[in-house]
TITI-657432 format. One record per atom (N, C-alpha, C): x, z, y. Coordinates in steps of 0.001 Angstrom, whole numbers, padded with zeros to 6 digits, always signed. Each point is the difference from the previous one (the first is absolute). Layout:
REM residues N
XZY...
END
This chain:
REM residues 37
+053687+067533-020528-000132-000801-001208+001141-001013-000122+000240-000349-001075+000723-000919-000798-000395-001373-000130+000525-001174+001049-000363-001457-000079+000249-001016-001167-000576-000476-000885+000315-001024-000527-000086-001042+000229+000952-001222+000709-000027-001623+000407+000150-000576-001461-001230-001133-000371+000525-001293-000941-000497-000914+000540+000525-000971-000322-000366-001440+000482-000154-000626-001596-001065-001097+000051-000865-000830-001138-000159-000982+000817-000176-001539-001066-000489-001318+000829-000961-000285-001152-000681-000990+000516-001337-000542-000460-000112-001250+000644-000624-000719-000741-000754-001337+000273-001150-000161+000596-000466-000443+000941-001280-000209+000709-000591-001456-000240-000509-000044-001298-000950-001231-000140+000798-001351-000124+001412-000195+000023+000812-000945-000122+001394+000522-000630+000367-000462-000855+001640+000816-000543+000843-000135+001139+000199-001082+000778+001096-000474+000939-000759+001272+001359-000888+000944+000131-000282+000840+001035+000352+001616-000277+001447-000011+000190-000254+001227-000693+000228+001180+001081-000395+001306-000121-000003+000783+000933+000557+001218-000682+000774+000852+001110+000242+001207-000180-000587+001351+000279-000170+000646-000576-000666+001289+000568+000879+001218+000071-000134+000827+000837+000701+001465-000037-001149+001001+000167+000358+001004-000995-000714+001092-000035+000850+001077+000042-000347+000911+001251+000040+001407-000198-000504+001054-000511+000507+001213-001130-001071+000611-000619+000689+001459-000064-000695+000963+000158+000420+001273-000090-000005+000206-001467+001568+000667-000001+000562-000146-001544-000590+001322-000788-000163+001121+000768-001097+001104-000831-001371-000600-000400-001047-000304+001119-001638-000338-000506+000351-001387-000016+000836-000945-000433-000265-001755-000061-000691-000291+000995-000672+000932+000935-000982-001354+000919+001136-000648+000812-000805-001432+000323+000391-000638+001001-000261+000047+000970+000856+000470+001458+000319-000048+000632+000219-001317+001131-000083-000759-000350+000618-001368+001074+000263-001235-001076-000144-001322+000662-000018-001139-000919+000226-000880+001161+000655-000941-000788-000017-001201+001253+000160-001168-000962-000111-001250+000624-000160-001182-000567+000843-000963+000761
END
């Protein structure tokens, strides 16, 4: 299979907290695969 990495940030309950996420997702069925925070 075929990996897709993106990274997204978000706010956790304060604007000044912001966090990043990475998701891995198989680029045929979209599932995800792996996530981290």
């Amino acid at each position: 299979p075929v990996l897709e990495v993106d990274e997204l940030w978000s706010f956790v309950f304060r604007s000044k907290d912001k966090v990043w996420i990475w998701i891995a997702m198989n680029r045929e069925t979209r599932e995800i695969v792996a996530y981290a925070c």
